[in-house]
Wavefront OBJ file of the C-alpha trace (Angstrom):
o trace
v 61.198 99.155 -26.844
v 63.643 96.452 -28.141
v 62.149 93.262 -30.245
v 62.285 90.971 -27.317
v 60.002 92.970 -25.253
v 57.437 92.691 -27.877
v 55.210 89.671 -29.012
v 52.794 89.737 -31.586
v 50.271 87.030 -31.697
v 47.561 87.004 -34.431
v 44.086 84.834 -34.742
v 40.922 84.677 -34.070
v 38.320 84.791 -31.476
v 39.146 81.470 -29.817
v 42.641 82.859 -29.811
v 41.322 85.631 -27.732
v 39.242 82.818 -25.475
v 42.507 80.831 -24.995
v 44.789 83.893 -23.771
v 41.732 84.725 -21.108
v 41.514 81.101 -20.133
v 45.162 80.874 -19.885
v 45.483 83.987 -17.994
v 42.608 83.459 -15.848
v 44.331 79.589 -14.834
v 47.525 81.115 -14.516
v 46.326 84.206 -12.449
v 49.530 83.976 -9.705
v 51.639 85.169 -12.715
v 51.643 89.057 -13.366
v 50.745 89.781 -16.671
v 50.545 93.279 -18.512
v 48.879 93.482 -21.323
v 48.899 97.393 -22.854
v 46.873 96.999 -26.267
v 44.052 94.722 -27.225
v 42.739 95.530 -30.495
v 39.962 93.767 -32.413
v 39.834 93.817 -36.447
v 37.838 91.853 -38.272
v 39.705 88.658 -39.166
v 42.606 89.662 -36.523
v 43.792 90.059 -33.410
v 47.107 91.899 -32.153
v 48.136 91.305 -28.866
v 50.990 93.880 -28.210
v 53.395 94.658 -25.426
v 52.691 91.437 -23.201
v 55.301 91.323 -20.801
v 55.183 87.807 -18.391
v 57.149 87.051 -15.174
v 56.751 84.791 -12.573
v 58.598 82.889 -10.028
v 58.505 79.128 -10.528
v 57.833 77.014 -7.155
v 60.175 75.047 -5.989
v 60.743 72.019 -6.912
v 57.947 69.620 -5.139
v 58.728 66.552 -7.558
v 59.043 66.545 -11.685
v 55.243 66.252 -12.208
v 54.685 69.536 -10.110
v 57.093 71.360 -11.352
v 56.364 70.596 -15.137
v 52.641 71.521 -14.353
v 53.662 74.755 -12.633
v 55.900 75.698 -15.339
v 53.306 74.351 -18.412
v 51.664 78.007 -20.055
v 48.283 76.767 -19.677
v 46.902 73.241 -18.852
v 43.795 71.741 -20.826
v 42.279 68.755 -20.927
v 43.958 67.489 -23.971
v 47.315 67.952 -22.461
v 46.119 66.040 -19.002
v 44.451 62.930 -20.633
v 48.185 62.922 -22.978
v 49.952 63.361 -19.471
v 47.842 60.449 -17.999
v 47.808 58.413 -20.852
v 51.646 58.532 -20.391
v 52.052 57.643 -17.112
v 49.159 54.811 -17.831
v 51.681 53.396 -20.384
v 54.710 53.527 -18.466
v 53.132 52.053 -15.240
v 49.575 50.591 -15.615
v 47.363 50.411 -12.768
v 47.478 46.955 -12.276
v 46.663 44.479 -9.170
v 47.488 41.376 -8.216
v 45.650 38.418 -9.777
v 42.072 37.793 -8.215
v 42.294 40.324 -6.175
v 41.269 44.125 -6.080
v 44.421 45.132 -4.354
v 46.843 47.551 -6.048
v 50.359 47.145 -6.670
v 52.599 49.920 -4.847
v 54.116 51.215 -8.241
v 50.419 51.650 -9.279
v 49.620 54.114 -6.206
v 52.820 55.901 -7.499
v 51.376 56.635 -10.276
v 47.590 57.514 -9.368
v 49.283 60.051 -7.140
v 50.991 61.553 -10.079
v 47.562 61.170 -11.791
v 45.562 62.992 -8.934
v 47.943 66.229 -9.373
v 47.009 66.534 -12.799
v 43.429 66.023 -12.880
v 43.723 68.938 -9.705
v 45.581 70.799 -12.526
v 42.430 70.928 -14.536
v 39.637 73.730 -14.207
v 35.789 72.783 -15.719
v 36.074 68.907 -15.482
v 32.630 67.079 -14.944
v 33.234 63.509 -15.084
v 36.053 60.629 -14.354
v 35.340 58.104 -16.030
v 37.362 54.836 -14.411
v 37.257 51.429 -16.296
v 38.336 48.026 -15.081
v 39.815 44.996 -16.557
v 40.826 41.837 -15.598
v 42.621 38.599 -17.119
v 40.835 35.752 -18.575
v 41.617 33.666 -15.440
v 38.016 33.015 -13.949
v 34.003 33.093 -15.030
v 33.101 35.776 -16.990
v 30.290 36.894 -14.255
v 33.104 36.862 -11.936
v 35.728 39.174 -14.122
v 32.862 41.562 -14.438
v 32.277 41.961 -10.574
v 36.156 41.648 -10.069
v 37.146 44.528 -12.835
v 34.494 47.117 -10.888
v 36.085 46.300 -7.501
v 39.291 47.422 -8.830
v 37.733 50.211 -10.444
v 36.115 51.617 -7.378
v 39.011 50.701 -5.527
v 41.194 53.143 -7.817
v 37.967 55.901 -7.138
v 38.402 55.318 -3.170
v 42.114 55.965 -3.549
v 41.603 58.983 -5.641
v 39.133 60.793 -3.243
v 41.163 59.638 -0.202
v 44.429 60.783 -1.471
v 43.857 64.366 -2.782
v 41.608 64.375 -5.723
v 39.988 68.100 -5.440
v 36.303 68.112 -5.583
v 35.336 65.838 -8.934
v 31.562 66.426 -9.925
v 31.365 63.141 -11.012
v 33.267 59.828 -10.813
v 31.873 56.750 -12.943
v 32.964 53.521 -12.631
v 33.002 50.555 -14.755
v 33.714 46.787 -15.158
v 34.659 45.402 -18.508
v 36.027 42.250 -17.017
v 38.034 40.462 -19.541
v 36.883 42.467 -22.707
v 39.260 44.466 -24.383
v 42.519 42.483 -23.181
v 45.706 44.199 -24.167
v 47.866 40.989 -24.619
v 45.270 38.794 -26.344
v 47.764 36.122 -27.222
v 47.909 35.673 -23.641
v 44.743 36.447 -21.657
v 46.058 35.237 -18.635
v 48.993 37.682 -18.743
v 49.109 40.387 -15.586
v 49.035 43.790 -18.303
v 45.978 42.620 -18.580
v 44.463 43.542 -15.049
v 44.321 47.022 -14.993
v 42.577 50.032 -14.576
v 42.341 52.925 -17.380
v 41.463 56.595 -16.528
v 39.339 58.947 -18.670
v 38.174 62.623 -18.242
v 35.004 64.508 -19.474
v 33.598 67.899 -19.709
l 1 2 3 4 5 6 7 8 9 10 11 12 13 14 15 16 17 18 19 20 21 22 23 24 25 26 27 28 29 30 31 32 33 34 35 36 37 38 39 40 41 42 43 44 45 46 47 48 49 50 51 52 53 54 55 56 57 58 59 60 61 62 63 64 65 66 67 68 69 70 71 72 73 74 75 76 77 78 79 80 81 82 83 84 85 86 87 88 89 90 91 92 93 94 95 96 97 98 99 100 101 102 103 104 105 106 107 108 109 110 111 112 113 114 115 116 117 118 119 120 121 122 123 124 125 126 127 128 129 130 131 132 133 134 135 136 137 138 139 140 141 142 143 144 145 146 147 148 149 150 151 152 153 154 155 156 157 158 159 160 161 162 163 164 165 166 167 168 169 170 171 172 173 174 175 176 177 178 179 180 181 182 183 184 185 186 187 188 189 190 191 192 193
């Protein structure tokens, strides 16, 4: 058996809870694993030999999931808080209705949250500009944060246990130098155990 066919990985017990998770998530892949021993303070993995077939190429969010050795949360809310910074959620001004680039973007959203095993709760928070009563910002920044839940669950979100939604109105403006600037009517996206 040459070098490349071998892979040694040492740790600990999580390490050991990770490769099972991993494995178990990525269960369409045909792994052989021929020695598992347990010592005290290590573990040797030996002989693991992985192939599998990538799918073809749906769009670049797919494919990097598909190809990714094991999602987890951390790596989902990273992925989503990227896509949040490139292209916000954002509506237009007094109103609850999206922006077209922001549906782009929840739909990339939805297929990683459906990447995700063991989620409890989505947590979606609303925000609006400064333009307006406060009372008002506060009912306007929940309609566009149940308006971001209806278009999750209609477009493909798989089976969330729970999906909370909130209305911060004009608190926590991202251009505060200019409260009446559109970045700050958006919609940020959080998930939970």
């Amino acid at each position: 058996m040459n070098r490349s066919d071998k892979i040694l990985l040492y740790g600990s017990l999580t390490s050991i809870i990770y490769i099972i998770i991993c494995l178990y998530i990525h269960r369409d892949r045909f792994i052989n694993i021929k020695e598992l021993e347990s010592r005290s303070d290590t573990t040797v993995v030996e002989d693991v030999n992985i192939s599998y077939t990538p799918s073809p190429d749906i769009n670049n969010v797919e494919n990097y999931i598909k190809m990714d050795k094991c999602i987890d949360m951390d790596y989902v809310r990273e992925m989503i808080s990227d896509i949040l910074s490139r292209n916000r959620i954002s509506f237009y001004s007094g109103s609850s209705r999206m922006t077209e680039e922001s549906k782009e973007s929840l739909n990339d959203i939805i297929k990683y949250i459906n990447s995700l095993t063991g989620y409890k709760e989505i947590i979606i928070s609303g925000y609006t500009d400064a333009s307006g009563s406060r009372a008002k910002n506060r009912e306007l920044s929940l309609m566009r944060a149940k308006a971001v839940e209806r278009y999750l669950r209609l477009n493909g979100l798989i089976k969330p246990y729970k999906i909370e939604t909130i209305g911060y109105g004009e608190d926590n403006l991202i251009d505060d130098k200019n409260p009446y600037s559109p970045i700050n009517r958006r919609v940020d996206i959080d998930i939970r155990r």
